[in-house]
mmCIF file as gemmi writes it, N, C-alpha and C atoms, coordinates in Angstrom:
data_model
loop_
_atom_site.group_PDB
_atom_site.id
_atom_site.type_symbol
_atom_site.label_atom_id
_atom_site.label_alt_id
_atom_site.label_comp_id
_atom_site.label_asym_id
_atom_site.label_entity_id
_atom_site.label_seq_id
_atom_site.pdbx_PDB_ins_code
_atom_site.Cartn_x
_atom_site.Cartn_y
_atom_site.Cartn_z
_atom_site.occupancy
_atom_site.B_iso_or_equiv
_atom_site.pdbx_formal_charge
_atom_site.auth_seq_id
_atom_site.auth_asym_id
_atom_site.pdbx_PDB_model_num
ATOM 1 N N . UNK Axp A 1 ? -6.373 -46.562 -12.293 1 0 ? 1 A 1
ATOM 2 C CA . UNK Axp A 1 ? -7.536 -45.708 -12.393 1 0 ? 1 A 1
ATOM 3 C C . UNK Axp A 1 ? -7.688 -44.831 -11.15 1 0 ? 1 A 1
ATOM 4 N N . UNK Axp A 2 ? -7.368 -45.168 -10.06 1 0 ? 2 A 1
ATOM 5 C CA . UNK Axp A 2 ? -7.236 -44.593 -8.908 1 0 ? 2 A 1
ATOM 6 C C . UNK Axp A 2 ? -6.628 -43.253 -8.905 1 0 ? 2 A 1
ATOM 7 N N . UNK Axp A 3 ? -5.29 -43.611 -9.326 1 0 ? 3 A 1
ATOM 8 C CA . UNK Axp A 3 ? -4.545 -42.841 -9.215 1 0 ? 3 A 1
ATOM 9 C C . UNK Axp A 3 ? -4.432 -41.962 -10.514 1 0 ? 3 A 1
ATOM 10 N N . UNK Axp A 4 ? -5.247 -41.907 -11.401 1 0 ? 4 A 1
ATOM 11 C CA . UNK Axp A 4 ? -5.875 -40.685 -11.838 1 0 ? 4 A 1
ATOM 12 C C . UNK Axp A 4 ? -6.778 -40.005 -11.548 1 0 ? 4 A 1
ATOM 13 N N . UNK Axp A 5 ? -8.084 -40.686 -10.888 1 0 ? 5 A 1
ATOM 14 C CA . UNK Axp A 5 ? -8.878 -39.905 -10.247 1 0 ? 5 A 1
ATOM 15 C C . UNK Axp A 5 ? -8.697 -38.573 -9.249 1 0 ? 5 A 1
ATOM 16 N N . UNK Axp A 6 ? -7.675 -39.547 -8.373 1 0 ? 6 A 1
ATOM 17 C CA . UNK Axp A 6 ? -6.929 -38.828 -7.345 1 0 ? 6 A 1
ATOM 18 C C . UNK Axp A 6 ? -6.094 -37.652 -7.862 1 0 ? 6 A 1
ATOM 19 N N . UNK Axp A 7 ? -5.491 -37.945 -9.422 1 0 ? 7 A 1
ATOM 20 C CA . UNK Axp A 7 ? -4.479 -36.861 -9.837 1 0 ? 7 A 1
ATOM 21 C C . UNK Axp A 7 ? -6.244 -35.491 -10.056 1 0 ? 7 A 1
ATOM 22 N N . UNK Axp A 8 ? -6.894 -36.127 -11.008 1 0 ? 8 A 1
ATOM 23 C CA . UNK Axp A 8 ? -7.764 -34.969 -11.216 1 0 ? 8 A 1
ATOM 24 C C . UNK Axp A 8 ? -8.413 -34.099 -10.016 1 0 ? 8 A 1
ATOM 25 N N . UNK Axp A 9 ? -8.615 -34.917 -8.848 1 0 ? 9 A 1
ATOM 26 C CA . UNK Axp A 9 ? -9.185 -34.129 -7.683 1 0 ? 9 A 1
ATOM 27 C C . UNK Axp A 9 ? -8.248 -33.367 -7.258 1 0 ? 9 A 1
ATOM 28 N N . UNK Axp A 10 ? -7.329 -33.549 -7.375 1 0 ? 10 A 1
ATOM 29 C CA . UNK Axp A 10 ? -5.704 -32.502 -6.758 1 0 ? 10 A 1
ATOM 30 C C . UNK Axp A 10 ? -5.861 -31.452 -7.849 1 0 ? 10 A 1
ATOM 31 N N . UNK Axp A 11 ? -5.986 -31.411 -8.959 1 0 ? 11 A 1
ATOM 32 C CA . UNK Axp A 11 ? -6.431 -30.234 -9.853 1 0 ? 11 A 1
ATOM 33 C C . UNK Axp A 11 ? -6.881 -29.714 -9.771 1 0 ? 11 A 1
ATOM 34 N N . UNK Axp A 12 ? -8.299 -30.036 -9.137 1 0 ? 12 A 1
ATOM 35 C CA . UNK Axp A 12 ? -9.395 -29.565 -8.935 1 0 ? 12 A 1
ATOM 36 C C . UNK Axp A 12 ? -9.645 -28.26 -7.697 1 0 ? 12 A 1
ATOM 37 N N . UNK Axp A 13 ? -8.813 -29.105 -7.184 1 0 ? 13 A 1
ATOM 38 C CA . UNK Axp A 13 ? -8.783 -28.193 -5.632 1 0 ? 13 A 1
ATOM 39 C C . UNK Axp A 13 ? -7.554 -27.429 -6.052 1 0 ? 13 A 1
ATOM 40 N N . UNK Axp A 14 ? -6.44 -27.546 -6.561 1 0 ? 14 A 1
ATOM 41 C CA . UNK Axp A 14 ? -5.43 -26.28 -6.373 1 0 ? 14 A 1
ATOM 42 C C . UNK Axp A 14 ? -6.005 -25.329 -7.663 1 0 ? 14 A 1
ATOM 43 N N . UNK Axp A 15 ? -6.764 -25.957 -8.455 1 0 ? 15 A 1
ATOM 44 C CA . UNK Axp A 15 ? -7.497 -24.808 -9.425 1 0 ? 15 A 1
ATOM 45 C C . UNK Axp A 15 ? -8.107 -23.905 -9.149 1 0 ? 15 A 1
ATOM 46 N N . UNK Axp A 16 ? -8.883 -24.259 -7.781 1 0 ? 16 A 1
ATOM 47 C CA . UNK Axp A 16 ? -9.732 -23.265 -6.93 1 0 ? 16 A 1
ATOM 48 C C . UNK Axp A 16 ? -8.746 -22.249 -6.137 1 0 ? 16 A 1
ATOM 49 N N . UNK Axp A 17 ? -7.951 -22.991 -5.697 1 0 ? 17 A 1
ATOM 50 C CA . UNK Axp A 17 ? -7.067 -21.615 -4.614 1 0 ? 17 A 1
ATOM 51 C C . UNK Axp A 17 ? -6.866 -20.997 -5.66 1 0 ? 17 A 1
ATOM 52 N N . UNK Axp A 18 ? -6.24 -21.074 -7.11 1 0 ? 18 A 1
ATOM 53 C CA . UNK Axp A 18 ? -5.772 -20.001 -8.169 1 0 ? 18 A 1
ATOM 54 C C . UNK Axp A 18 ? -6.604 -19.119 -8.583 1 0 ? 18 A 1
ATOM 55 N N . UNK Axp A 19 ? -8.27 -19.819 -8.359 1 0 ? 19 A 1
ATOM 56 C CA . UNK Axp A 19 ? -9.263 -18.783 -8.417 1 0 ? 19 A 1
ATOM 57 C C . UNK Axp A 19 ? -10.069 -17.555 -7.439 1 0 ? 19 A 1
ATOM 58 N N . UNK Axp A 20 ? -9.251 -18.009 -6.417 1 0 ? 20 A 1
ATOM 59 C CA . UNK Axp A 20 ? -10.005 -17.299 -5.473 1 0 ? 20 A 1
ATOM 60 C C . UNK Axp A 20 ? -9.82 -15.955 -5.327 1 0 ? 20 A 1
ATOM 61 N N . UNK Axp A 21 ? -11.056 -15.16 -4.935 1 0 ? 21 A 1
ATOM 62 C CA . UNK Axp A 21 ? -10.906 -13.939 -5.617 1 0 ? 21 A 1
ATOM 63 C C . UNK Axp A 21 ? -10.196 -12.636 -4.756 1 0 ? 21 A 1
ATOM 64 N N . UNK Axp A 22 ? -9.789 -11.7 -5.01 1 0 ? 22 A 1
ATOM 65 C CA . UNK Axp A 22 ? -8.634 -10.861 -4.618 1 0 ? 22 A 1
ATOM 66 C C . UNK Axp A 22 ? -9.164 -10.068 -3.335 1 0 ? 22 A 1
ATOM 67 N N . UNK Axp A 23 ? -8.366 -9.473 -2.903 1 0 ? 23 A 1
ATOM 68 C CA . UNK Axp A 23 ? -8.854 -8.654 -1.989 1 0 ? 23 A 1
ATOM 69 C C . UNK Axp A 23 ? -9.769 -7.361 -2.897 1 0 ? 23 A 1
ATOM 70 N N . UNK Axp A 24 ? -10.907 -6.641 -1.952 1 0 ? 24 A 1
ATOM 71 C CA . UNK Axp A 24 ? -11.34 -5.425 -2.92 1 0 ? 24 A 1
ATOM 72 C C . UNK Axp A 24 ? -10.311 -4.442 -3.044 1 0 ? 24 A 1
ATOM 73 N N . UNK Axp A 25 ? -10.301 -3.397 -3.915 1 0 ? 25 A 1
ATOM 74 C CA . UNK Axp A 25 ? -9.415 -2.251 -3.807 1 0 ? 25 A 1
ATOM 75 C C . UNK Axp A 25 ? -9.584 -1.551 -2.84 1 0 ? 25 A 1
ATOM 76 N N . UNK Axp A 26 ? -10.189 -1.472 -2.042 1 0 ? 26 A 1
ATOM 77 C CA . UNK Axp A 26 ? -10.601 -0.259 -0.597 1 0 ? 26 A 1
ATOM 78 C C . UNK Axp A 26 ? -9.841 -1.006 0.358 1 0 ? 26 A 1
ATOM 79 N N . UNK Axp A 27 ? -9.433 -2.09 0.299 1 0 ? 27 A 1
ATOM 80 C CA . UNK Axp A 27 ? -8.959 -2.866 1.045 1 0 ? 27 A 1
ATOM 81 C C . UNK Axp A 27 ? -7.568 -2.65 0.97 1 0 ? 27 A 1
ATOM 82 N N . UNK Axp A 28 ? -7.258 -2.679 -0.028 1 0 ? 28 A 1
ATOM 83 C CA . UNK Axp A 28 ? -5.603 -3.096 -0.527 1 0 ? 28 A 1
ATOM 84 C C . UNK Axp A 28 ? -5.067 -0.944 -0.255 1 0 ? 28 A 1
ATOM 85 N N . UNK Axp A 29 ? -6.082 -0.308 -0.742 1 0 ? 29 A 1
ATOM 86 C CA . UNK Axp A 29 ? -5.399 1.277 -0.685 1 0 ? 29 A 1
ATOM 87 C C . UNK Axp A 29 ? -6.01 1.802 0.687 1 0 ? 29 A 1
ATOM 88 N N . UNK Axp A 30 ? -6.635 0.764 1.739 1 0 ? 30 A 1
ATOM 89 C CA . UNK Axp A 30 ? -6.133 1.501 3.194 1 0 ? 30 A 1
ATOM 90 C C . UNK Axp A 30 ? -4.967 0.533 3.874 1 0 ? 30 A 1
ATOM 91 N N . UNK Axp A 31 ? -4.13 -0.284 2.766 1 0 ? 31 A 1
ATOM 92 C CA . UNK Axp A 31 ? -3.178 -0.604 3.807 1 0 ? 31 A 1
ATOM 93 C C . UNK Axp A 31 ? -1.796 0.356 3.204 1 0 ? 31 A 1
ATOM 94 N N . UNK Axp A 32 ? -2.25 0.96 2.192 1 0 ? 32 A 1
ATOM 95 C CA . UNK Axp A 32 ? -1.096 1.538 1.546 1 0 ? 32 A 1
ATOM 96 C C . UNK Axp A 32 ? -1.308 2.625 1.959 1 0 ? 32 A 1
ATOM 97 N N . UNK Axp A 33 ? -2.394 3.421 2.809 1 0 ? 33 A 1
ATOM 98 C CA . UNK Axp A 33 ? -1.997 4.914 3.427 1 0 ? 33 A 1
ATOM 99 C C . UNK Axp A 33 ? -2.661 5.22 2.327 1 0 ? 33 A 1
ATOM 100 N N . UNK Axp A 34 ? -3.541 5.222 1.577 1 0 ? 34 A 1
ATOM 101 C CA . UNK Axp A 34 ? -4.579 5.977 0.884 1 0 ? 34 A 1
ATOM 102 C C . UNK Axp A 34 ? -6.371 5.614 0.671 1 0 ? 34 A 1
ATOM 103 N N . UNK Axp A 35 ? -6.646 6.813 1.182 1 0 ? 35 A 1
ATOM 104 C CA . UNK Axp A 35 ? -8.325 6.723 1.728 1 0 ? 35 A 1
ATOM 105 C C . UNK Axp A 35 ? -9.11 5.795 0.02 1 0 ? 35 A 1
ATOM 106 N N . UNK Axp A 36 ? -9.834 5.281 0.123 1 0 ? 36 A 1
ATOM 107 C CA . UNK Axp A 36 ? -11.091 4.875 -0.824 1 0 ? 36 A 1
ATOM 108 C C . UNK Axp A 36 ? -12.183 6.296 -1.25 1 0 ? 36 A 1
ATOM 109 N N . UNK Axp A 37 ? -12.024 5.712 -2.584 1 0 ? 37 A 1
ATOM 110 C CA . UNK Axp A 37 ? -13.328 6.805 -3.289 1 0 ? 37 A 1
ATOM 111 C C . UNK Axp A 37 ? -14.81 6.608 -2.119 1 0 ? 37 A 1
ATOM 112 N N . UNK Axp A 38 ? -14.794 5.363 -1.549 1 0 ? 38 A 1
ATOM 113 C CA . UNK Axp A 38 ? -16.516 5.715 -0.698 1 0 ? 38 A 1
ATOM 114 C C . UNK Axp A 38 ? -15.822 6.813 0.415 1 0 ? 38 A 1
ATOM 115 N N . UNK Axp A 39 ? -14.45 6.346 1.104 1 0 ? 39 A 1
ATOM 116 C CA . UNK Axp A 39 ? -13.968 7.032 2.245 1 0 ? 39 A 1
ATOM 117 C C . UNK Axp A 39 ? -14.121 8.459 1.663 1 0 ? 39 A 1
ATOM 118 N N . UNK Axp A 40 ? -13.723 8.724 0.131 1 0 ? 40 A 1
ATOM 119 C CA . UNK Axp A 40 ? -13.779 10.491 0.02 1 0 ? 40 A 1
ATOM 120 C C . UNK Axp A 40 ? -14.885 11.05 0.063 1 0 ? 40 A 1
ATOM 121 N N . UNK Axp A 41 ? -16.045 10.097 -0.585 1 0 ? 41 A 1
ATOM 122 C CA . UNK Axp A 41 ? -17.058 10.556 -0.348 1 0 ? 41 A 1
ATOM 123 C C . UNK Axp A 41 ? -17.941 10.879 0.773 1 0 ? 41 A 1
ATOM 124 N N . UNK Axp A 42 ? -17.309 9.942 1.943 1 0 ? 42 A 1
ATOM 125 C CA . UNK Axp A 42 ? -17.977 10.652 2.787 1 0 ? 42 A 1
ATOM 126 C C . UNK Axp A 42 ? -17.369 11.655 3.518 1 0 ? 42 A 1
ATOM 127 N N . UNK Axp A 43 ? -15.948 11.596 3.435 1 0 ? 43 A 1
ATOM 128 C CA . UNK Axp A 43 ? -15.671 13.069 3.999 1 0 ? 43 A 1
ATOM 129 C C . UNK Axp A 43 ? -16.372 14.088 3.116 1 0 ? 43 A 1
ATOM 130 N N . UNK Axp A 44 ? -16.424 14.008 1.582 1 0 ? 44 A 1
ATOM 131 C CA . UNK Axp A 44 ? -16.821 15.463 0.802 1 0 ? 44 A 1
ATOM 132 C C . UNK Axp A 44 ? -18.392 15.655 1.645 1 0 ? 44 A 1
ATOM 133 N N . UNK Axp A 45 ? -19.002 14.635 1.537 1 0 ? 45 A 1
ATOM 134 C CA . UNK Axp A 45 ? -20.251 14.846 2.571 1 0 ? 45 A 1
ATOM 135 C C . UNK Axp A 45 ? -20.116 15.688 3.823 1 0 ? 45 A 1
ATOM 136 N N . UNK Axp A 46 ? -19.236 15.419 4.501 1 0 ? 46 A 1
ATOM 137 C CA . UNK Axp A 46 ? -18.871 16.231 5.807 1 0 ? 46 A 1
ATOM 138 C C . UNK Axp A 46 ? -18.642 17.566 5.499 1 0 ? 46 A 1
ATOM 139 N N . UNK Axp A 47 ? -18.515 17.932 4.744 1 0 ? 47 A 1
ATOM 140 C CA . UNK Axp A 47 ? -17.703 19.389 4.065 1 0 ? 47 A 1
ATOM 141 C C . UNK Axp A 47 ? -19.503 20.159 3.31 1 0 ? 47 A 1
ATOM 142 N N . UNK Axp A 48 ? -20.006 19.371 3.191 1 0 ? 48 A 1
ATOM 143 C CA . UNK Axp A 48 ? -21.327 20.026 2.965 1 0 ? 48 A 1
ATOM 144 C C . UNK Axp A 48 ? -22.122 19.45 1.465 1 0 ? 48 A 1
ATOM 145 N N . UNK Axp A 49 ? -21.076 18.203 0.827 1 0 ? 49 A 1
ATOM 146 C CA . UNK Axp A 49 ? -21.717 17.887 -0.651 1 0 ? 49 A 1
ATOM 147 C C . UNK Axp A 49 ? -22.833 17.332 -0.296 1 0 ? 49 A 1
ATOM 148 N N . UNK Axp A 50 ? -23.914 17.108 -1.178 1 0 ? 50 A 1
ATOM 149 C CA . UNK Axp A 50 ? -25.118 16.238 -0.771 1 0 ? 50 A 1
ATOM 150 C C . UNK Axp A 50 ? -25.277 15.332 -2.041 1 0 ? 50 A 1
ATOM 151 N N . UNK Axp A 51 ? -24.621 15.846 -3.248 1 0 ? 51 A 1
ATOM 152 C CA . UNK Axp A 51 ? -24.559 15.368 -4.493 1 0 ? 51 A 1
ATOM 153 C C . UNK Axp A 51 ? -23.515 15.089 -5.218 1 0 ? 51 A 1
ATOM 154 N N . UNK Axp A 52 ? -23.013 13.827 -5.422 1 0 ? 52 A 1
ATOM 155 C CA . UNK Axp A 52 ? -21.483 13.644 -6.133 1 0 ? 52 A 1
ATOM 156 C C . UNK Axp A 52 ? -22.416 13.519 -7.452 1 0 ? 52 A 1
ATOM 157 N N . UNK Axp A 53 ? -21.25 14.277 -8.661 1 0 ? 53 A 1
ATOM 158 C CA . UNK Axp A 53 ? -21.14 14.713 -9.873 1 0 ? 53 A 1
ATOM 159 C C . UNK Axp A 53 ? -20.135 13.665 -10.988 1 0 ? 53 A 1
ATOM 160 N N . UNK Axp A 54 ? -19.256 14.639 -10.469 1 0 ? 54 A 1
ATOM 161 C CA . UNK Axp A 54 ? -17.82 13.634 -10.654 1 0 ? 54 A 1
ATOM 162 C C . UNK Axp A 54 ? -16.839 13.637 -10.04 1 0 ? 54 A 1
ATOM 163 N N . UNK Axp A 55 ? -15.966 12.188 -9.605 1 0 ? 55 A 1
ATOM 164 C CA . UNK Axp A 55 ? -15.225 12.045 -8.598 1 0 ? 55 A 1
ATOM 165 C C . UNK Axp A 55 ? -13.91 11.242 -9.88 1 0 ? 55 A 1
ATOM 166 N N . UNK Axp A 56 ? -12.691 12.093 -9.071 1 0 ? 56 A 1
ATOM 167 C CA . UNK Axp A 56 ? -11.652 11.137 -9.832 1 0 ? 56 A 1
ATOM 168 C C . UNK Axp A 56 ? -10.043 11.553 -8.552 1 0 ? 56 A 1
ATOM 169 N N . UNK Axp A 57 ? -9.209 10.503 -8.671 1 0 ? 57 A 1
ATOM 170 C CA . UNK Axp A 57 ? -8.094 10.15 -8.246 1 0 ? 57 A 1
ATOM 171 C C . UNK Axp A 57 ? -6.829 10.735 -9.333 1 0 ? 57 A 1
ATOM 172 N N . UNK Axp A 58 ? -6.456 12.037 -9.256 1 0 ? 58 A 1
ATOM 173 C CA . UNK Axp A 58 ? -5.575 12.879 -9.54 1 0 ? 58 A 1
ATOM 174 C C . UNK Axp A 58 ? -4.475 13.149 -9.23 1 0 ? 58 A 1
ATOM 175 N N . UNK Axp A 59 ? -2.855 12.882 -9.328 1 0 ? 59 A 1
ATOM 176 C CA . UNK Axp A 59 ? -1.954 13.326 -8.525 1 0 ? 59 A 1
ATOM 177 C C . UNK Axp A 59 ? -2.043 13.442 -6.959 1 0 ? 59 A 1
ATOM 178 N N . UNK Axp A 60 ? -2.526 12.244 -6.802 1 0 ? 60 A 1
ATOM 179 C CA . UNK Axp A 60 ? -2.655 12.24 -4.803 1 0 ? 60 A 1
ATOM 180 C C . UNK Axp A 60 ? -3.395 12.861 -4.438 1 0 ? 60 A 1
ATOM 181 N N . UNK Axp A 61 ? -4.65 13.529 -4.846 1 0 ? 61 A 1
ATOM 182 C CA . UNK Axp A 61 ? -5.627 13.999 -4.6 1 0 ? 61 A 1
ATOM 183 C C . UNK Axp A 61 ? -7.122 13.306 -5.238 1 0 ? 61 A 1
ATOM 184 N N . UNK Axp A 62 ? -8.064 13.285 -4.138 1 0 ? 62 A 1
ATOM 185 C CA . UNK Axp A 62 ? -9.638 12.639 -4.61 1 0 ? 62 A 1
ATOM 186 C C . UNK Axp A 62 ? -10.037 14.823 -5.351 1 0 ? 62 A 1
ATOM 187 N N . UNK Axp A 63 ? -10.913 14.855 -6.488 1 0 ? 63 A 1
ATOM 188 C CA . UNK Axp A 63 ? -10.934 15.631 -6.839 1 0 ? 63 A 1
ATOM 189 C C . UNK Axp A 63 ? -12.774 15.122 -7.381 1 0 ? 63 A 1
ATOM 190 N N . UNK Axp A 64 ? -13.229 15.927 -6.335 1 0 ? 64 A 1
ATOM 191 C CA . UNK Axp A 64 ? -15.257 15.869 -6.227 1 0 ? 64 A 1
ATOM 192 C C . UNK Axp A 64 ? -15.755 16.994 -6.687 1 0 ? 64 A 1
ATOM 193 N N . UNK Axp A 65 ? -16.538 17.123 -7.607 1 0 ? 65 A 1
ATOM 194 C CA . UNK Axp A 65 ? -17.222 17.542 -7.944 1 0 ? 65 A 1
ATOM 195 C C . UNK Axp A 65 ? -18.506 17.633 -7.782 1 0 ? 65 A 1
ATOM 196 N N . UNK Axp A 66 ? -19.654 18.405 -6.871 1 0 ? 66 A 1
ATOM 197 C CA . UNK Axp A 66 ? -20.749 18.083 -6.766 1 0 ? 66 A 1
ATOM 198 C C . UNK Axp A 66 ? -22.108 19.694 -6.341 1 0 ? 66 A 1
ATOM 199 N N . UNK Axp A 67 ? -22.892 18.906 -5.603 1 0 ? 67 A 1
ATOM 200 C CA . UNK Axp A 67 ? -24.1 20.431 -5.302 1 0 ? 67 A 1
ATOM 201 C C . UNK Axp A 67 ? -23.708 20.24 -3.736 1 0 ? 67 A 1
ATOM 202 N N . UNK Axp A 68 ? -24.289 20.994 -3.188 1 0 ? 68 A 1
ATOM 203 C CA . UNK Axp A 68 ? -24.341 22.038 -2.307 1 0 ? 68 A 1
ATOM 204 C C . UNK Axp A 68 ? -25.833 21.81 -1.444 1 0 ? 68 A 1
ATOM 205 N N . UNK Axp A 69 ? -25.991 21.68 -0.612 1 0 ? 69 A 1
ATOM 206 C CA . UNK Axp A 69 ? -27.985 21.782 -0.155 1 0 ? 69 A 1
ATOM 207 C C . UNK Axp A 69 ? -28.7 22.81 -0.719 1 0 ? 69 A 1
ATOM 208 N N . UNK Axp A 70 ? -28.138 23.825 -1.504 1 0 ? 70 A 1
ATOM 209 C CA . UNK Axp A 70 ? -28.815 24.794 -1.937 1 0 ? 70 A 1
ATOM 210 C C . UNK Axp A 70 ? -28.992 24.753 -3.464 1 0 ? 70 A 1
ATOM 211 N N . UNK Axp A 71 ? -28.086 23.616 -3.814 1 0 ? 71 A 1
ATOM 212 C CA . UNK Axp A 71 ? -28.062 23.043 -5.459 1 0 ? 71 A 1
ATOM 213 C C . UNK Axp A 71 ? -26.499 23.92 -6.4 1 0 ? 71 A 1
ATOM 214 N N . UNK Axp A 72 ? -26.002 24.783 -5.58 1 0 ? 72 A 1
ATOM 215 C CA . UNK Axp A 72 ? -24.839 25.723 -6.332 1 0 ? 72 A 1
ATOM 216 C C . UNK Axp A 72 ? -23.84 24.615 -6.115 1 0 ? 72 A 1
ATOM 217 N N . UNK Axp A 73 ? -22.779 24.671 -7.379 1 0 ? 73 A 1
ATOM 218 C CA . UNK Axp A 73 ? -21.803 24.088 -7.321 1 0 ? 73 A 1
ATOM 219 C C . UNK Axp A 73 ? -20.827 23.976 -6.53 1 0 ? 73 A 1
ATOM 220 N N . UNK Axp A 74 ? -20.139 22.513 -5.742 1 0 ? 74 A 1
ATOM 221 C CA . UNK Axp A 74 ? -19.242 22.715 -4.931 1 0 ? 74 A 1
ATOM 222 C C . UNK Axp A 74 ? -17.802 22.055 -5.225 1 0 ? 74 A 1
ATOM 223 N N . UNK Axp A 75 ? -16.673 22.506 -5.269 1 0 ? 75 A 1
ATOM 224 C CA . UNK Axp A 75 ? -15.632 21.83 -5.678 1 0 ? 75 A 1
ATOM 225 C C . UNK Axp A 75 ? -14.855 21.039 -3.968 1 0 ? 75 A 1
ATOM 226 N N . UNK Axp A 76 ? -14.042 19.865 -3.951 1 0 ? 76 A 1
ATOM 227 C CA . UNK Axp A 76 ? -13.95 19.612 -3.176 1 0 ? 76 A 1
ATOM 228 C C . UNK Axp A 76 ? -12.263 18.983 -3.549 1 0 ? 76 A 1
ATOM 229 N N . UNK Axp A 77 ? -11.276 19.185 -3.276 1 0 ? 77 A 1
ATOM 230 C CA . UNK Axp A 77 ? -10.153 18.449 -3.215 1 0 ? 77 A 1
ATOM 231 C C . UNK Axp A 77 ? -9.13 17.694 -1.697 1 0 ? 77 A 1
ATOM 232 N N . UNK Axp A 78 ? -9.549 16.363 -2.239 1 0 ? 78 A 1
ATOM 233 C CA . UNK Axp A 78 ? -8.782 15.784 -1.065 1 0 ? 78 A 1
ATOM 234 C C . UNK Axp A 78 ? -7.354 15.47 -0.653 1 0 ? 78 A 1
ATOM 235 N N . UNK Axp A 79 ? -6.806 15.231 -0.141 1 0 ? 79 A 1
ATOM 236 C CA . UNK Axp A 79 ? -5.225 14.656 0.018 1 0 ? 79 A 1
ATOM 237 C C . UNK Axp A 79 ? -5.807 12.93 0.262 1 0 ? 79 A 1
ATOM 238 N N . UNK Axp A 80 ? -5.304 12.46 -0.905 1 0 ? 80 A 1
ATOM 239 C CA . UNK Axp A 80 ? -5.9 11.012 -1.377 1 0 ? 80 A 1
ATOM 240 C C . UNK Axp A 80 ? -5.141 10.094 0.06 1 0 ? 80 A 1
ATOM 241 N N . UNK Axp A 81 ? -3.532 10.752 0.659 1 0 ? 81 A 1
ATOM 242 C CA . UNK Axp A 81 ? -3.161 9.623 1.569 1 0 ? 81 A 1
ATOM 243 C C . UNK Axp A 81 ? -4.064 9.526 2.693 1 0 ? 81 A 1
ATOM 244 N N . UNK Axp A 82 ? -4.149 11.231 3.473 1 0 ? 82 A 1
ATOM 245 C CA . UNK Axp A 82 ? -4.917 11.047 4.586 1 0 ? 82 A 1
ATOM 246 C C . UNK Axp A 82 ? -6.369 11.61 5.067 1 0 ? 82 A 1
ATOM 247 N N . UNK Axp A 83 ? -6.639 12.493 3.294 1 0 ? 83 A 1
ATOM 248 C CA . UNK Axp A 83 ? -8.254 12.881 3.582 1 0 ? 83 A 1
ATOM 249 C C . UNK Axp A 83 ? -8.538 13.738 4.008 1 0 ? 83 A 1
ATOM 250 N N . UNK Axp A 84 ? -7.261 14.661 4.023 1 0 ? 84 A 1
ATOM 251 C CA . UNK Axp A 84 ? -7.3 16.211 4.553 1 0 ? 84 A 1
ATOM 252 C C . UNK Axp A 84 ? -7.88 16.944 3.591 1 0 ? 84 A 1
ATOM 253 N N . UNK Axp A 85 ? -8.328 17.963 3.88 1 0 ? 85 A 1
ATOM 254 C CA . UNK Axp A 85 ? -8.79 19.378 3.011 1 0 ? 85 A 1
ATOM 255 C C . UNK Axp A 85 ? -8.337 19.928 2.086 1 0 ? 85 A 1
ATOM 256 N N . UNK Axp A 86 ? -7.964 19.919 1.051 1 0 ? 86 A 1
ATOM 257 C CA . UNK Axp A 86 ? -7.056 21.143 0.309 1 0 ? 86 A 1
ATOM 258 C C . UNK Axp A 86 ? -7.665 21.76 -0.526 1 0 ? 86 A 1
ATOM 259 N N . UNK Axp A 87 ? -8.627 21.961 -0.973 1 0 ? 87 A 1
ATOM 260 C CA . UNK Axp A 87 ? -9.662 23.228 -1.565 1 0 ? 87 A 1
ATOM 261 C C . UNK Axp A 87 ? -10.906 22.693 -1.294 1 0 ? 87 A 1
């Protein structure tokens, strides 16, 4: 009887390491050399957005869509590795 108890507690515990939960994605794509959707957002902020619209991950580019402080539309395209400018 022991030595089933003992088998189930060994289950128990390597069941948990199998559950444990992953790294986040912002995590895992700044070790791969590519910025995070919050990271684009706050550069598009720096560039003058005050309002994200729509944001999407395109051919190596963050591609933002948003307003302006004056409310006119602003387009914003990033270089997804290092967060540079490109429109």
């Amino acid at each position: 009887m022991k030595l089933l108890a003992a088998a189930f507690s060994a289950a128990l515990m390597a069941g948990g390491a199998l559950a444990a939960p992953k790294d986040p994605p912002e995590t895992k794509s700044a070790t791969v050399g590519k910025i995070s959707e919050a990271q684009a957002r706050i550069i598009a902020f720096g560039h003058g957005l005050v309002h994200v619209e729509e944001i999407s991950l395109l051919d190596g580019r963050w591609e933002i869509a948003g307003r302006d402080p004056s409310g006119d539309e602003l387009l914003i395209d990033l270089n997804a590795g290092d967060g540079s400018l490109l429109r």
